[in-house]
C-alpha positions, 0 to 999 in steps of 0.5 A, a space after each residue: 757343707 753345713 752352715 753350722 758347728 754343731 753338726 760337724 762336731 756331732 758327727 764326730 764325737 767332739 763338742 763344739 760353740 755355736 757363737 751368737 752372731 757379732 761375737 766371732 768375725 766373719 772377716 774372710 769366710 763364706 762372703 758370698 753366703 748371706 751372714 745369718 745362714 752361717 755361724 764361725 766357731 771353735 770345736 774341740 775335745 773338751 770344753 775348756 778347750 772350747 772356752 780358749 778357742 772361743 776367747 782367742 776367736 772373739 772380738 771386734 775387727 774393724 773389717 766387719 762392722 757386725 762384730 760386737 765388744 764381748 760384754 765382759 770388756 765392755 764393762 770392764 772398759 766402762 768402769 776403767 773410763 768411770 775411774 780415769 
């Protein structure tokens, strides 16, 4: 098993996002498996494929406190609370 996208994807002739920790939930993989050995991400045949997955996999959830808001919405939401 790797601890990583990349080498599955490689192996396989496919590409693959290895996600910056935060980005992409853990919530449910590997829980006895310290967080930084391990990276959740989305393989595909293209890269715009990987750029959908990669949008429907990110973003907060309240059951790991380690995810991060993606910085493109965070600064949409702050501008959004700057005009309201």
């Amino acid at each position: 098993m790797s601890p990583s996208v990349r080498g599955p994807a490689a192996d396989t002739g496919i590409a693959s996002i290895k996600p910056t920790h935060g980005r992409v939930p853990m919530t449910g993989h590997f829980p006895a498996v310290p967080r930084r050995w391990w990276h959740a991400g989305p393989m595909a045949r293209s890269v715009r494929d990987l750029r959908l997955a990669l949008s429907l996999m990110e973003g907060p959830d309240v059951a790991d406190p380690y995810t991060v808001v993606p910085a493109a919405e965070a600064s949409a939401e702050s501008e959004t609370s700057a005009q309201g």
